[in-house]
C-alpha positions in Angstrom: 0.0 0.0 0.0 1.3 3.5 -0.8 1.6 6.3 1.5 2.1 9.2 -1.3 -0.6 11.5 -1.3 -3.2 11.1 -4.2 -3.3 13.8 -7.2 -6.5 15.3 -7.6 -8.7 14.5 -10.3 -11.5 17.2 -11.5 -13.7 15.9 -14.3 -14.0 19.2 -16.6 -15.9 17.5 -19.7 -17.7 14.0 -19.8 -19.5 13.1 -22.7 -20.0 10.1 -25.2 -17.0 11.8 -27.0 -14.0 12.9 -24.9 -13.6 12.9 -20.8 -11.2 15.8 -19.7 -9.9 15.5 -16.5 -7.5 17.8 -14.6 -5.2 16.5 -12.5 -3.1 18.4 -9.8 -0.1 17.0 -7.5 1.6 18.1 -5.0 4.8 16.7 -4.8 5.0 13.2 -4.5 1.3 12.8 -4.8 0.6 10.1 -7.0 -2.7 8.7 -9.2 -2.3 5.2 -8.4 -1.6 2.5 -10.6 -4.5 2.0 -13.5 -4.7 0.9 -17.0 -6.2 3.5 -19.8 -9.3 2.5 -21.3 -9.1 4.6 -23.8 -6.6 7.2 -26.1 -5.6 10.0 -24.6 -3.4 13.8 -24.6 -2.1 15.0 -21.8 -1.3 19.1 -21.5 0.2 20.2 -18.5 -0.5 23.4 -17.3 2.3 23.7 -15.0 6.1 22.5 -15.7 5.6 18.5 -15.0 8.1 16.4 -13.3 6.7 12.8 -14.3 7.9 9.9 -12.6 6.0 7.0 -13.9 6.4 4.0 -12.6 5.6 1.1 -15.3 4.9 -2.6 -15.2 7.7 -5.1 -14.4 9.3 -2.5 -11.8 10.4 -0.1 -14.1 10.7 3.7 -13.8 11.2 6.4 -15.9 11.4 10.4 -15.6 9.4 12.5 -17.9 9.8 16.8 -17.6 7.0 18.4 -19.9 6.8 22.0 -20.1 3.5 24.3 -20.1 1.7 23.9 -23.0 3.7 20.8 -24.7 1.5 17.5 -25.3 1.8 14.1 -25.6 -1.0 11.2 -26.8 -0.5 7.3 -25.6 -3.0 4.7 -26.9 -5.3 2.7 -25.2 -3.9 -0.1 -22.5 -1.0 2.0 -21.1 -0.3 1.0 -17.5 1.4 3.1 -15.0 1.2 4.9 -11.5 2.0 8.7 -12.1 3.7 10.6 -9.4 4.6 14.2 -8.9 8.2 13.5 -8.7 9.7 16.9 -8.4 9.5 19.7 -5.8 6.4 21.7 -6.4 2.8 21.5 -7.1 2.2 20.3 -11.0 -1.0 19.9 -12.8 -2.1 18.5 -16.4 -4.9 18.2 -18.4 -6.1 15.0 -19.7 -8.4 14.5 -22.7 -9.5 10.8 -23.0 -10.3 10.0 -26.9 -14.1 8.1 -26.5 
């Protein structure tokens, strides 16, 4: 069980289209591990220090500035966590 604080999630749009969802960490806050059901872009709004953990026990460190964007498919499993040292928050547009 982790003890990282969860990110918040606000549902800004959900339709039979798109779900957007923001997201906000402080740092080391985390999501939790989950699988995406569906394509998706993430923008972050703030500069974002990914550290994603990934199936098998790997990790990997992402850093995204304001306004950059990146899309993964459907099935991508992974916890993301906040892994620098101040608050960070992204957008998230799932593709229905």
């Amino acid at each position: 069980m982790s003890k990282r604080l969860s990110a918040i999630a606000t549902v800004l749009v959900d339709d039979d289209k798109v779900c957007v969802t923001r997201f906000d960490f402080e740092p080391g806050a985390e999501t939790g591990w989950h699988i995406h059901g569906h394509d998706y872009v993430v923008t972050p709004i703030t500069h974002c220090d990914f550290l994603l953990e990934e199936p098998g026990g790997e990790t990997r460190k992402v850093s995204m500035a304001p306004g950059e964007a990146y899309r993964r498919a459907v099935g991508v499993e992974h916890n993301v966590i906040n892994g620098g040292d101040k608050p960070m928050s992204f957008v998230e547009v799932e593709l229905k």
